[in-house]
C-alpha positions, 0 to 999 in steps of 0.5 A: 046325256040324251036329256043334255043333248035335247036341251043344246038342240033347244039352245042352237035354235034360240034366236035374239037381238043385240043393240049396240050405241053409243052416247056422249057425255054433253055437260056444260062443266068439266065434273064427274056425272053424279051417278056412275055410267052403269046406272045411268044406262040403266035408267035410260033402258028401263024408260026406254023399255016402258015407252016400247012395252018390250021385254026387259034387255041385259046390257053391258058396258066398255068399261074397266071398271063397273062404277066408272063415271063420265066426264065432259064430251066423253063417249060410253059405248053400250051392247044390250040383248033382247028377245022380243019380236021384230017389230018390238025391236024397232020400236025400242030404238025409235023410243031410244031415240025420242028420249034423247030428243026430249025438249022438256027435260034435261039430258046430259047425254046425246046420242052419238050414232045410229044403234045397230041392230043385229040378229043373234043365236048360239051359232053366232057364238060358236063362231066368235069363240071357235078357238076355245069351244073345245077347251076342257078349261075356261075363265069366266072373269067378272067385271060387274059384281057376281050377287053370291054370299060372301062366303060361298064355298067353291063346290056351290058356285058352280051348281048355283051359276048353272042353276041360275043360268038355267032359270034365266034362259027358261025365264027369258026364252019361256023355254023348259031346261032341267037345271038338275041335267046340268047340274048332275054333271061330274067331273068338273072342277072349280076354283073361284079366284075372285079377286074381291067382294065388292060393295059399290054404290051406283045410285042416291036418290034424295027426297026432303025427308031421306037419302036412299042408296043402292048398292051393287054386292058381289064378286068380281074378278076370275072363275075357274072351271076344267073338267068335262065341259061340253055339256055346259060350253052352251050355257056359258056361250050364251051367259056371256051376252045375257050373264049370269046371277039372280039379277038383270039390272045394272049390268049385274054378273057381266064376264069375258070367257076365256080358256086361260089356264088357273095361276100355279099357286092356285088349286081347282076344287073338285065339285 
C-alpha cells in the first residue's frame, strides 16, 4: 500500500482546467440536425483544438441520451477538461469563439454565453463527492458507450477500467503510475449490470464515390463495485471529469458516480 499512497499523493497535486458553454441551435427550419449533438461538439473541439495548438480536451454533454440530435432554437450546454498551460487556455476559448464568428462558412449553431474557465484538482472532487468518499460501494452508471468487447466477463472489467484509467492519467498528465499497484488490489467485487451493448451511429460523411460511417460500440448503463475502495476512490474521482476506455473522442466512457447500492436480484462478482 506504500506504492498506492505515493501514486494518491501524485493524484492530489494534479491541476487542470474545466470550460463549460453553451450553444444553440440557429437553423432556419423546424429538422433534427443531420448529425447527433456528441459529434458535432466534437467536430467543433477538434478545430478549435488545432487552431490553439492545445492538448486534446474530454467533453461531455447535458443530455439522456448520447446520440440525441438538436432542433431549431434548441440549447446544448457542453463541460470539457483540459490540462495545458494558462495561456494555452485562453487562447482555446478566444479560438472557441472566432469559430462561431466565421463569416465564410455556415454554422448552424451561435454561441449562447461566455464559456467559463475554472481551475480544477482532486481536491475540488473530493469535495463535491464528500457524502460518498468513504463508501465501500459505487455505481459508475455510463451514459456514452464504454468501448469493451461484448462478452467481457465481469472479473476483467474491473482491472481493464483500472488499466486503462491508469494509462490515460500518465498519457494525459505525462505522470508515471503502476497500473499493476492498482490492479493487485484484492477484495473488490464487481458486477457489470449494463443495461445494453449499443451500436449507435453518430456520423456520415459523403463523397461521390462513397458513404462512410462512424459508430460509437460499447456498454452503457450501471457498474457495480464494493469491497476495499480507498485505493482506487482517486482514480474513479477523477475518471469521472476525464472518463474511462481506450478513447477520448466523442464523449466516449462518460459516467455519474454514485454510492447506490446493486438491485436485490443481482449478484456482485468476486475479482
Amino acid at each position: 500500500m506504500e506504492s498506492i499512497s505515493k501514486h494518491i499523493s501524485l493524484l492530489e497535486n494534479l491541476i487542470w482546467f474545466k470550460i463549460a458553454f453553451t450553444i444553440k441551435n440557429s437553423r432556419f427550419n423546424e429538422k433534427f440536425t443531420d448529425e447527433p449533438n456528441v459529434s458535432v461538439i466534437n467536430s467543433i473541439i477538434k478545430w478549435v483544438s488545432t487552431k490553439s495548438e492545445s492538448n486534446t480536451p474530454v467533453f461531455r454533454l447535458e443530455t439522456k441520451y448520447y446520440s440525441a440530435k438538436s432542433f431549431k432554437n434548441e440549447t446544448i450546454k457542453v463541460e470539457l477538461v483540459l490540462y495545458d498551460h494558462a495561456t494555452k487556455i485562453e487562447r482555446w476559448v478566444q479560438e472557441l469563439k472566432k469559430y462561431f464568428n466565421q463569416k465564410d462558412k455556415r454554422i448552424n449553431f451561435y454561441l449562447a454565453d461566455e464559456p467559463d474557465v475554472q481551475i480544477r484538482s482532486l481536491n475540488h472532487l473530493y469535495k463535491e463527492y464528500e457524502m460518498i468518499c468513504n463508501s465501500n460501494q459505487f455505481c459508475l452508471h455510463f451514459h456514452s458507450p464504454l468501448p469493451l468487447f461484448e462478452k467481457t466477463r465481469d472479473k476483467y472489467v474491473y482491472k481493464t477500467l483500472i488499466s486503462g484509467a491508469v494509462t490515460r492519467l500518465n498519457r494525459i498528465f505525462k505522470i508515471d503510475l503502476n497500473r499493476e499497484d492498482f490492479k493487485a488490489i484484492e477484495e473488490i467485487e464487481v458486477n457489470s449490470n449494463f443495461q445494453y451493448y449499443t451500436r449507435g451511429q453518430i456520423h456520415t460523411s459523403k463523397s461521390s464515390n462513397s458513404k462512410q460511417k462512424q459508430w460509437l460500440k460499447g456498454f452503457v448503463g450501471p457498474l457495480y463495485i464494493r469491497g476495499k475502495c480507498d485505493a482506487i476512490v482517486p482514480i474513479l474521482l477523477l475518471a469521472t471529469e476525464w472518463h474511462l476506455g481506450p478513447q477520448i473522442s466523442n464523449s466516449m466512457g462518460y459516467f455519474t458516480l454514485s454510492n447506490e447500492s446493486i438491485p436485490s436480484d443481482k449478484k456482485m462478482n468476486e475479482i
